[in-house]
C-alpha positions, -999 to 999 in steps of 0.1 A, spaced: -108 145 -61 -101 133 -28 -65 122 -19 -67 85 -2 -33 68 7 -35 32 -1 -12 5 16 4 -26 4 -26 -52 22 -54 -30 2 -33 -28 -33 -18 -62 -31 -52 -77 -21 -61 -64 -63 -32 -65 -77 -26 -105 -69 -66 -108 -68 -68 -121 -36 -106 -126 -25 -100 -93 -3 -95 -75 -31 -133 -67 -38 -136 -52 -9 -107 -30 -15 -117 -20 -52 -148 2 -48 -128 26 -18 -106 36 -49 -129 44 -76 -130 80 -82 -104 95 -59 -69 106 -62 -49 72 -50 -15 81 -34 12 65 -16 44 61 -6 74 53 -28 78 23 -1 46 6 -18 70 -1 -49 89 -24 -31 65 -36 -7 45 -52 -38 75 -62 -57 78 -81 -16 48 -100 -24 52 -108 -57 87 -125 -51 68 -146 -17 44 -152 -41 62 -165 -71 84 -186 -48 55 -207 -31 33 -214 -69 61 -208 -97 37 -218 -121 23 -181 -119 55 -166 -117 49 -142 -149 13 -136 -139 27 -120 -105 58 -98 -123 31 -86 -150 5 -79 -123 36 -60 -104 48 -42 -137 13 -25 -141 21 -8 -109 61 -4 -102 63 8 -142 39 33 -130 12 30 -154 -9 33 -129 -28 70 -117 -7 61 -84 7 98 -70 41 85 -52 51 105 -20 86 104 -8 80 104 35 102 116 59 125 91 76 129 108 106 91 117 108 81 81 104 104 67 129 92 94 148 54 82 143 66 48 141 76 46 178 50 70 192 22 43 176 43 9 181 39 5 141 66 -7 116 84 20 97 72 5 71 33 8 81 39 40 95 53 55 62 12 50 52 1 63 85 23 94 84 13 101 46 -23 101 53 -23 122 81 2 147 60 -17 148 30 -57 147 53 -66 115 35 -85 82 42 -57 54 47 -73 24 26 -56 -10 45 -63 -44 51 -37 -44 78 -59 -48 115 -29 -31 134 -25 -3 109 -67 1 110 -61 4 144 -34 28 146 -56 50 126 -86 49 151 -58 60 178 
């Protein structure tokens, strides 16, 4: 199957089913999902931001966040470089964070699945 390195925009937009997510769903059917060990806490981020502005769905966030951080997921988790991605991070004007996905992709010759418009950008560079 065909590695593709998915990013906390694409992932969170299921995971939280955001209206974004739909488009995100079918570009991870049938491949090889991978992504940086970062992702763990960049959802766990979101669900926090999320919980804190409707508390009502607080459990429906942490359950949606378990499925992925207690790894039952297919998810292959990559530990990246720091160096490198500073490295990449400065050369592209990216976050660390964003270029941990960038870097990963490129290493691993994979399609970067984001909902991120400067990351998609980056990637076009």
């Amino acid at each position: 199957m065909n590695p593709v390195v998915v990013d906390a925009s694409a992932l969170g937009a299921i995971l939280f089913e955001e209206p974004s997510g739909t488009l995100v769903w079918p570009r991870l059917q049938g491949v090889t999902v991978c992504a940086p060990t970062l992702l763990k806490f960049e959802l766990a981020n979101i669900a926090v931001t999320k919980s804190r502005r409707h508390p009502e769905s607080t459990e429906q966030f942490f359950s949606a966040l378990a499925l992925v951080i207690d790894e039952r997921t297919d998810i292959v988790w990559h530990d990246v470089p720091a160096t490198d991605v500073a490295l990449m991070a400065r050369a592209t004007g990216l976050s660390a964070y964003d270029a941990s996905y960038l870097w990963l992709a490129g290493m691993l010759d994979a399609d970067l699945v984001t909902l991120d418009t400067k990351l998609a950008a980056a990637i076009e560079e």
